[in-house]
VMD Tcl script that draws the C-alpha trace (Angstrom):
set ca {
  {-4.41 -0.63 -27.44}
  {-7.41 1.57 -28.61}
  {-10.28 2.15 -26.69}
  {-12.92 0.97 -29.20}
  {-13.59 -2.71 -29.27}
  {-13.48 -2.30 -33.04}
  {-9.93 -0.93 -32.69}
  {-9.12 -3.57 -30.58}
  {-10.23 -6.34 -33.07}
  {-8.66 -4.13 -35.85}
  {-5.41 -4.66 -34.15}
  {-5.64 -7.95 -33.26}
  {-7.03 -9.13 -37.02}
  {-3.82 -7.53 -38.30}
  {-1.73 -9.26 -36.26}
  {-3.37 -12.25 -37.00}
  {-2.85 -11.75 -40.42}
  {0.70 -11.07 -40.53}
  {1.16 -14.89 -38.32}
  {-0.57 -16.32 -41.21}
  {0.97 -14.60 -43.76}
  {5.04 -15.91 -42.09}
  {3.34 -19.05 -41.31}
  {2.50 -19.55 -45.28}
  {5.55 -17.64 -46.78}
  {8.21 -18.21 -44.55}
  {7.57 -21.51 -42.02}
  {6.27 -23.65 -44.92}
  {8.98 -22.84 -47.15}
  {11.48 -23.13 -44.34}
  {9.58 -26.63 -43.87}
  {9.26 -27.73 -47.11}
  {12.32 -26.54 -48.99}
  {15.16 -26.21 -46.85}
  {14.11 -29.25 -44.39}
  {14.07 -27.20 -40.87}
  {10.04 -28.30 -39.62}
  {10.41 -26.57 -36.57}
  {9.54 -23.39 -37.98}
  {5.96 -24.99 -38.91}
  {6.02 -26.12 -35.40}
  {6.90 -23.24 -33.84}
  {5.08 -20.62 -36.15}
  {1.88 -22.74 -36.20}
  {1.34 -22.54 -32.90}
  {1.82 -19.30 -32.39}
  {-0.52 -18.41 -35.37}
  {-3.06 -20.99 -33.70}
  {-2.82 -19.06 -30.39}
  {-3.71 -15.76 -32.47}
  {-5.91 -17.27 -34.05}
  {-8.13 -18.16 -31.25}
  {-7.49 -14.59 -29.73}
  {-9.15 -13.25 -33.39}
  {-12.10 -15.47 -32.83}
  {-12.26 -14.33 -29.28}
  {-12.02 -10.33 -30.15}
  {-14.45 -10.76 -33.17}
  {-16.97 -12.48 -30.61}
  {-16.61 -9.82 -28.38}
  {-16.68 -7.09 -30.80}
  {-19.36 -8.62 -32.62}
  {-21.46 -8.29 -29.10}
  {-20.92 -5.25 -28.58}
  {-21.40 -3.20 -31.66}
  {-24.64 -6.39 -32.86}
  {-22.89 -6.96 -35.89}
  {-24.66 -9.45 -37.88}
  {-24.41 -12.90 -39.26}
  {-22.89 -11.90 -42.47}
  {-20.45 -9.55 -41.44}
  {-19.28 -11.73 -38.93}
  {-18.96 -14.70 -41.39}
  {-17.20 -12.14 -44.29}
  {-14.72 -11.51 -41.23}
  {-14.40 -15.02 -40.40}
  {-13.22 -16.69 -44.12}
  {-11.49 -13.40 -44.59}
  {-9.11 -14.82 -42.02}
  {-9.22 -17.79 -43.92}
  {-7.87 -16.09 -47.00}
  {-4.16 -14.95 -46.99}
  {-4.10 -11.05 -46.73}
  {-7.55 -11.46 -45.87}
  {-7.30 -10.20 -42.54}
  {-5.98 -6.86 -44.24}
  {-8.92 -6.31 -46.48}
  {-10.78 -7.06 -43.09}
  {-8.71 -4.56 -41.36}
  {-9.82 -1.21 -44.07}
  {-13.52 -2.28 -43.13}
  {-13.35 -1.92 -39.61}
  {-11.22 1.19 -40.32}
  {-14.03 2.52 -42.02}
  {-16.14 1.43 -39.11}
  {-14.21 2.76 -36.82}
  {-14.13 6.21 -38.21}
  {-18.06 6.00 -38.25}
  {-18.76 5.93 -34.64}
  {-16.72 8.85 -33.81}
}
mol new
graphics top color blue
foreach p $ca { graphics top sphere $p radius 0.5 }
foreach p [lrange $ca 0 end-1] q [lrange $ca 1 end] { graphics top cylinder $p $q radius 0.2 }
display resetview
């Protein structure tokens, strides 16, 4: 894990990211095409768990390096938005790189 808290959310968004991204292009086909709805069950819930970790890392990220209210909401609907996450993710690169 990186020592940054920035790293650490980096990480964490893209992981996020790529749940969201099998939960909408593989568990909801698997769902809705071939008739298996475990995989929403089972995918869905581990995307929800992520997702709650994201919310938890941006919080304390967001803390730490006094982001403000519109970067925080940006990151928010960005993981909203499929492949949002790794738009988010090239930002906090950038930031990232800045502080060192």
């Amino acid at each position: 894990m990186p020592e940054t808290k920035i790293g650490q959310f980096r990480i964490i968004a893209k992981i996020e990211g790529i749940s969201f991204i099998t939960l909408l292009f593989i568990a909801m086909p698997l769902k809705y095409m071939m008739g298996i709805p475990e995989a929403t069950k089972i995918v869905g819930m581990i995307h929800g768990g992520l997702f709650l970790w994201f919310l938890y890392a941006q919080f304390i990220a967001s803390s730490i390096e006094k982001w403000g209210l519109k970067f925080n909401i940006l990151a928010f609907v960005l993981s909203l938005v499929p492949f949002g996450t790794f738009y988010l993710n090239t930002r906090l690169l950038a930031m990232e790189a800045n502080k060192q």
